[in-house]
Residue frames as a rotation matrix with the C-alpha (Angstrom) as fourth column:
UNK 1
-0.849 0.506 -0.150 -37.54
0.465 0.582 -0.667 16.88
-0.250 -0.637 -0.729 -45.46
UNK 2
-0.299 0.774 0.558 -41.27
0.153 -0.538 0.829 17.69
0.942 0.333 0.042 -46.43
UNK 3
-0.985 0.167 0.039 -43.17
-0.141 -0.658 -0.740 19.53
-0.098 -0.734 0.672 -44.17
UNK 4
-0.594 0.804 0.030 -47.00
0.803 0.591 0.080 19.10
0.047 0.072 -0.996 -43.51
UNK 5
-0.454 0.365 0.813 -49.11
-0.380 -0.904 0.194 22.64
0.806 -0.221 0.550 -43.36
UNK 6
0.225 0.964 -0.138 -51.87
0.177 0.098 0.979 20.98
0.958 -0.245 -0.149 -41.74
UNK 7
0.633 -0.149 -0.760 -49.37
0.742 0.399 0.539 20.11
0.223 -0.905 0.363 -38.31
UNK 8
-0.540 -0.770 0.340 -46.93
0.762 -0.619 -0.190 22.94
0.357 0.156 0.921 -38.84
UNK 9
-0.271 0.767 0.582 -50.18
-0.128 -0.628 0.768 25.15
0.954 0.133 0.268 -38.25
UNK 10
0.758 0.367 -0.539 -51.21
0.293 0.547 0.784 22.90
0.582 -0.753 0.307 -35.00
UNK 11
0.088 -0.886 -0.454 -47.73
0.955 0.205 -0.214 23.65
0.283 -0.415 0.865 -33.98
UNK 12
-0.838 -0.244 0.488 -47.92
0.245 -0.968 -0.063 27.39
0.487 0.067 0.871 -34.61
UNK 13
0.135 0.829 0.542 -51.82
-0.536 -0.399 0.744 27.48
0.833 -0.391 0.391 -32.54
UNK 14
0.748 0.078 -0.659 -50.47
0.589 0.380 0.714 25.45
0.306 -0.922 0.238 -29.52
UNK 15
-0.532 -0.825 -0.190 -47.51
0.727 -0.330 -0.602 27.79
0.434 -0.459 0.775 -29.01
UNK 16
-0.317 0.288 -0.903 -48.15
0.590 -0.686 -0.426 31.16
-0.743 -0.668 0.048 -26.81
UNK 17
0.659 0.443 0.608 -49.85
0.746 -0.487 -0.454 33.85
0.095 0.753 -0.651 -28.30
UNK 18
-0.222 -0.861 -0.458 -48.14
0.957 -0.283 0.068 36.64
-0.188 -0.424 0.886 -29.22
UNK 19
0.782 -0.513 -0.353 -46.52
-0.038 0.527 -0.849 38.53
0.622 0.678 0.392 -30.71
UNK 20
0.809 -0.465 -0.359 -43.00
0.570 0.476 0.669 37.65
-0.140 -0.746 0.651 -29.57
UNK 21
0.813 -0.283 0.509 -39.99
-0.186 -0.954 -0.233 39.44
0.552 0.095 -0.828 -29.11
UNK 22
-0.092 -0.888 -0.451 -36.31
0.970 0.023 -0.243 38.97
0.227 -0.460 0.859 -28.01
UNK 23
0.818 0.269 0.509 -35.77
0.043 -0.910 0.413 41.40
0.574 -0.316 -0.755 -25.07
UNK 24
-0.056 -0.998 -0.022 -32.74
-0.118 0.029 -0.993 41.84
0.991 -0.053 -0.119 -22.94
UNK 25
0.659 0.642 0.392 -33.75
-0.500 -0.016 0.866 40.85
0.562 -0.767 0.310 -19.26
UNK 26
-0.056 -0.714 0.697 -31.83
-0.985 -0.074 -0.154 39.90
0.162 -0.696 -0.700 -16.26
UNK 27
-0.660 -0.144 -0.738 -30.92
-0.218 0.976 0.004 36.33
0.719 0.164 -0.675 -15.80
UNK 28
-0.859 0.475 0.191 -32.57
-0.027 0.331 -0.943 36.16
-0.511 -0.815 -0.272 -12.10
UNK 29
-0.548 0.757 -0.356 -35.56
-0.443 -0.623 -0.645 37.05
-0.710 -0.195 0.677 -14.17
UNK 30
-0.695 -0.299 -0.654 -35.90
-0.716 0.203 0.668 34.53
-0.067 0.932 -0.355 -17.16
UNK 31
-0.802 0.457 -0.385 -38.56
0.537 0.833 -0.131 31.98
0.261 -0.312 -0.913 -15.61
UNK 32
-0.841 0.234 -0.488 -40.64
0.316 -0.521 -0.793 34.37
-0.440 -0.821 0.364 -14.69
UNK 33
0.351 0.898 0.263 -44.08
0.918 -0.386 0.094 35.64
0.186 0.209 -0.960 -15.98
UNK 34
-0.975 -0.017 -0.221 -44.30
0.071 -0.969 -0.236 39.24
-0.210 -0.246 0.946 -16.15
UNK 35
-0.533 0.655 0.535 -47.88
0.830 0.284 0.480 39.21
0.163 0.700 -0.695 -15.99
UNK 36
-0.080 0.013 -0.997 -48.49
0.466 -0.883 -0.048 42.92
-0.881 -0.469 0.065 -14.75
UNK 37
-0.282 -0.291 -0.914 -46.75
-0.699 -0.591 0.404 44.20
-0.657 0.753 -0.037 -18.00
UNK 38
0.934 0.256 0.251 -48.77
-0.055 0.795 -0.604 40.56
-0.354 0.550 0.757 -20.31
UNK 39
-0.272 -0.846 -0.459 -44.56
-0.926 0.360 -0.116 39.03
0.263 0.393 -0.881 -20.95
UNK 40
0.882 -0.382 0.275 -44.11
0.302 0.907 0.293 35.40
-0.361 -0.175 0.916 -20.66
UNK 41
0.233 -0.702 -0.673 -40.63
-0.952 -0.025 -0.304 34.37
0.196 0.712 -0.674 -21.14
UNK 42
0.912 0.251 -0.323 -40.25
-0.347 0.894 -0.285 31.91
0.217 0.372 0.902 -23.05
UNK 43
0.687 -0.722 -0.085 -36.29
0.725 0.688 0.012 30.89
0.050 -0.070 0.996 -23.06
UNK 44
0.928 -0.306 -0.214 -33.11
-0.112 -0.774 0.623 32.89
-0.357 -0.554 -0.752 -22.44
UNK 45
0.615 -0.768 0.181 -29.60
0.717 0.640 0.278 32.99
-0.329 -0.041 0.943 -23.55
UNK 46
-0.503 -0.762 0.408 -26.82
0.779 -0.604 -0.167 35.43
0.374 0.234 0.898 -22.64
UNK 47
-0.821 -0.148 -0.551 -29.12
0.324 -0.916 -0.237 37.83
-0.470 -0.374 0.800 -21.36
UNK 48
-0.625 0.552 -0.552 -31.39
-0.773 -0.534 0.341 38.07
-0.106 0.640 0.761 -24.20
UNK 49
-0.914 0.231 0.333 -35.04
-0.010 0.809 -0.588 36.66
-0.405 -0.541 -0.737 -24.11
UNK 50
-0.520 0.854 -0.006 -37.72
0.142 0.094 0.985 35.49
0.843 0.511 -0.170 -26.34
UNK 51
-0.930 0.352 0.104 -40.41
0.136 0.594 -0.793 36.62
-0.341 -0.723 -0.601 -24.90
UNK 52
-0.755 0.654 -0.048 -44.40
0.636 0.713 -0.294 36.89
-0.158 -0.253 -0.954 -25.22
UNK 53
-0.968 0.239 0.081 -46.31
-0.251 -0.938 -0.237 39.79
0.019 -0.250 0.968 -25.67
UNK 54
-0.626 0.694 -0.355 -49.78
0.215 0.591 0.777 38.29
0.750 0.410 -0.519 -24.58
UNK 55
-0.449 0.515 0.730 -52.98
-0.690 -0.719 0.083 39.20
0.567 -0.466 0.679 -23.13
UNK 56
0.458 0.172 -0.872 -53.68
0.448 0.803 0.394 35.56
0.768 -0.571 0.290 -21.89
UNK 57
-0.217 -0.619 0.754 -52.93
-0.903 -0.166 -0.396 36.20
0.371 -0.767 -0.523 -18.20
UNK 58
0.395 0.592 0.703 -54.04
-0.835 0.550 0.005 32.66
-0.384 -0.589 0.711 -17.67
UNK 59
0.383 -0.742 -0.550 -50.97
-0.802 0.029 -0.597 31.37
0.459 0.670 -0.584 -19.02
UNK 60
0.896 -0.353 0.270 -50.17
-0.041 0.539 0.841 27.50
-0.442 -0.765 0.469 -17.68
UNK 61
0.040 -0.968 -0.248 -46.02
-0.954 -0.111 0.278 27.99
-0.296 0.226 -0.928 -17.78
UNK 62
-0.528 -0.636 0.563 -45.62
-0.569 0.757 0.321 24.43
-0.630 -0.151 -0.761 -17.48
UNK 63
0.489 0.229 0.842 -47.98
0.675 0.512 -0.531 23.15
-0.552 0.828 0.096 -20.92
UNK 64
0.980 0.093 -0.178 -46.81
-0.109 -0.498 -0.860 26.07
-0.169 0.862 -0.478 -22.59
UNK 65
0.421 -0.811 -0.406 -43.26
-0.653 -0.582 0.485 25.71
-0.629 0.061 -0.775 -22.45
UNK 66
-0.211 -0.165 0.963 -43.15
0.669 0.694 0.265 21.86
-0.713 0.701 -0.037 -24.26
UNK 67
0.643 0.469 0.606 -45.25
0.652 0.081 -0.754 23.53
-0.402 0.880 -0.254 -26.95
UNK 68
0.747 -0.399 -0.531 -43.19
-0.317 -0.917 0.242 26.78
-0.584 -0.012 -0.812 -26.81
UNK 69
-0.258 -0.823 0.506 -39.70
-0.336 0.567 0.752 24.85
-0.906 0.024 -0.423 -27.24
UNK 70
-0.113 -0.068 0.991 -41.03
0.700 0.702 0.129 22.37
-0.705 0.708 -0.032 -30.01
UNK 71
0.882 0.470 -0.039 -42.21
0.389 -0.773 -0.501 25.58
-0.266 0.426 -0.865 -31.77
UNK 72
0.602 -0.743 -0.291 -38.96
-0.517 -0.641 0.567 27.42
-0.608 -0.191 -0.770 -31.34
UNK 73
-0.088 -0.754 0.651 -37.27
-0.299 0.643 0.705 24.34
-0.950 -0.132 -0.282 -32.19
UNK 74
-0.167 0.163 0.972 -39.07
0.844 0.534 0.056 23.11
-0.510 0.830 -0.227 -35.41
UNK 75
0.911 0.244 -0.331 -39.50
0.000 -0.804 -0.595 26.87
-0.411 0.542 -0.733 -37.10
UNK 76
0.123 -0.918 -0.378 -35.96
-0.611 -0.370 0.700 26.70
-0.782 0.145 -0.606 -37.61
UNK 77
-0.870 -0.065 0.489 -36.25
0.413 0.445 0.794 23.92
-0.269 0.893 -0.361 -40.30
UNK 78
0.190 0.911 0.366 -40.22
0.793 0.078 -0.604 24.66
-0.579 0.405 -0.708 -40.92
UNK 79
0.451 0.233 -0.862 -39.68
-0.105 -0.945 -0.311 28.87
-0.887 0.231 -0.401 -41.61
UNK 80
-0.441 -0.887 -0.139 -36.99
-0.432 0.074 0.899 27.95
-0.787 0.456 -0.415 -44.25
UNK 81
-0.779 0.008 0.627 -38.71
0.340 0.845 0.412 25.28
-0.527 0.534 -0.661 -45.84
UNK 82
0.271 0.962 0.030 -42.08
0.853 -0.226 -0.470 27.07
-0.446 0.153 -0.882 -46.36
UNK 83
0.386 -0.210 -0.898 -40.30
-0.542 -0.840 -0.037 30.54
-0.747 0.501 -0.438 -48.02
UNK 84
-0.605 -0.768 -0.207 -38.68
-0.323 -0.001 0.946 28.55
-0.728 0.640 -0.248 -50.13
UNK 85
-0.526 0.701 0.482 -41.96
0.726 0.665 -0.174 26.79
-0.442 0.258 -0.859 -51.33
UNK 86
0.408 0.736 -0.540 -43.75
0.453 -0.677 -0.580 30.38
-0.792 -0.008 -0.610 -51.67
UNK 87
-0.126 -0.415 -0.901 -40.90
-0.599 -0.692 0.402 31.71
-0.791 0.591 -0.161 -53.59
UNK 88
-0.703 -0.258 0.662 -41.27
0.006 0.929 0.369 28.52
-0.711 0.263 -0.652 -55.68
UNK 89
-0.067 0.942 -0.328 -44.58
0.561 -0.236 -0.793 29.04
-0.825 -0.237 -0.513 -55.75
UNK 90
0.446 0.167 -0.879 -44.57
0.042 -0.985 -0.166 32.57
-0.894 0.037 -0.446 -57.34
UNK 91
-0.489 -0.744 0.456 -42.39
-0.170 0.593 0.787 31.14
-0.856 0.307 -0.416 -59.75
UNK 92
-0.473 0.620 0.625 -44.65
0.749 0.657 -0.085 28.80
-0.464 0.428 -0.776 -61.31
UNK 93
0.481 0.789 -0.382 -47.54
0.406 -0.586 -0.701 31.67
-0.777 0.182 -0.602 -60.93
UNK 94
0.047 -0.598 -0.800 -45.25
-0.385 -0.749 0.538 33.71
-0.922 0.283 -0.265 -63.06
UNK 95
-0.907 -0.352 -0.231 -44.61
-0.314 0.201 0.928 31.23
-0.280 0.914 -0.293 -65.73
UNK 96
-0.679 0.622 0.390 -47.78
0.499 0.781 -0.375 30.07
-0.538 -0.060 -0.841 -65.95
UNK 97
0.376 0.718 -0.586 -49.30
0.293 -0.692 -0.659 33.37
-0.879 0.076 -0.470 -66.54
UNK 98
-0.161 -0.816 -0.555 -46.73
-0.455 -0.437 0.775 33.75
-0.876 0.378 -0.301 -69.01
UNK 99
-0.830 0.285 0.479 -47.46
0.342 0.939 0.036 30.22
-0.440 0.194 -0.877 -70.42
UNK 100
0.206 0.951 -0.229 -51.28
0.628 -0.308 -0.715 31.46
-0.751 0.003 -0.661 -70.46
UNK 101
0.344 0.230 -0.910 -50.26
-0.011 -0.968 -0.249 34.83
-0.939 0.096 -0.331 -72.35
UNK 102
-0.795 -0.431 -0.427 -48.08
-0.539 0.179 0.823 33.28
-0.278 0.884 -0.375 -75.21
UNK 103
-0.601 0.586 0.543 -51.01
0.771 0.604 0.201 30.30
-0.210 0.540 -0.815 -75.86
UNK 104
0.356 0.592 -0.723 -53.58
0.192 -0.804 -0.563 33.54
-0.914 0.061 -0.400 -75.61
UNK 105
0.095 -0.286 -0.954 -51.36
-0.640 -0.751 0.161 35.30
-0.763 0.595 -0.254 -78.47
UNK 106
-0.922 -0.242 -0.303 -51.51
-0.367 0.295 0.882 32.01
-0.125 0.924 -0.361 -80.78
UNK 107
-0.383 0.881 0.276 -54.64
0.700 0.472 -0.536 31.76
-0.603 -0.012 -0.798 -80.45
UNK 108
0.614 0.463 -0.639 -55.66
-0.240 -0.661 -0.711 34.94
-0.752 0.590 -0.295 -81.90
UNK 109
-0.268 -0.338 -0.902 -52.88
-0.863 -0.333 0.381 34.73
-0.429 0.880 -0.202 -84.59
UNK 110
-0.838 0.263 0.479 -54.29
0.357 0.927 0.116 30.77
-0.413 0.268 -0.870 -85.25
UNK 111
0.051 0.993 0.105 -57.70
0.676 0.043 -0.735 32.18
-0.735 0.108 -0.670 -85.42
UNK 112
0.496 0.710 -0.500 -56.67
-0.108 -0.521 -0.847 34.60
-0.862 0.474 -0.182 -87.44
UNK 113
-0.900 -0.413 0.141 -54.58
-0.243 0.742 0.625 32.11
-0.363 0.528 -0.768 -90.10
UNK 114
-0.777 0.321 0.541 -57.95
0.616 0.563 0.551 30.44
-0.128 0.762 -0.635 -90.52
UNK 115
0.340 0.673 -0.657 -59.89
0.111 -0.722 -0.683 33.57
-0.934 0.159 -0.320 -91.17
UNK 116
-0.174 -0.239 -0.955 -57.90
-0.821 -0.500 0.275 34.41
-0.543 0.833 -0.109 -94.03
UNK 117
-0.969 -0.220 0.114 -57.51
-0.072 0.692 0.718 30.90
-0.237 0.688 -0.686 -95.22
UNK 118
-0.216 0.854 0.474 -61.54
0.776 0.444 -0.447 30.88
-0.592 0.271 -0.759 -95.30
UNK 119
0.346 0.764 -0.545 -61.70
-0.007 -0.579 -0.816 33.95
-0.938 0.286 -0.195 -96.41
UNK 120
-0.202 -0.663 -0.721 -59.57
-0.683 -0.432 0.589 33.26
-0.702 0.612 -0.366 -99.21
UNK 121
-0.813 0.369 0.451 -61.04
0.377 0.923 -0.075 29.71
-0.444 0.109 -0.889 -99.70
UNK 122
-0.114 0.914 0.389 -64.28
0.784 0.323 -0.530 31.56
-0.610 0.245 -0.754 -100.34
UNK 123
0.277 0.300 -0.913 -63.81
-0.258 -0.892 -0.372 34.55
-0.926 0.339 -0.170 -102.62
């Protein structure tokens, strides 16, 4: 599936700010704001909880968790898809420069082919 930066980005500036962190936290406690200590948590499971580290204390729970969720939800195909592109990426850069460094080296030995041939042409 391609991927779009432009909305992948949108996705990644409507989630909470962070950064974020998987903490271990009592279940009674998983819905909760900690805004005292700036947590949000975000989602729970088993005990252990993504949560927030954010100075927004003006956190609305209930827009942020859609965005949260779709976030959470679409990094799992997006994070993949985008390393592999970068490593891809780097790749290319690699041959390219390579590409670049071999035409570089017949160029000089071209240029110097028709040096000699002129200079041999004229003596």
């Amino acid at each position: 599936m391609k991927r779009d930066p432009q909305e992948d980005m949108e996705l990644c500036s409507k989630a909470t700010s962070g950064p974020w962190d998987v903490r271990t936290i009592a279940i009674k406690d998983v819905i909760k704001a900690y805004s005292g200590d700036n947590i949000f948590c975000i989602g729970s499971i088993a005990g252990d909880a993504v949560v927030a580290l954010t100075d927004d204390l003006d956190l609305d729970v209930k827009s942020e968790i859609p965005n949260d969720t779709k976030f959470i939800a679409e990094s799992r195909e997006a994070l993949p898809y985008w390393i592999n592109r970068a490593v891809k990426a780097e790749k290319l850069l690699k041959e390219s420069l390579e590409f670049i460094d071999d035409c570089y080296e017949d160029e000089i030995e071209f240029k110097a082919r028709v040096k000699n041939f002129l200079g041999d042409d004229q003596g």
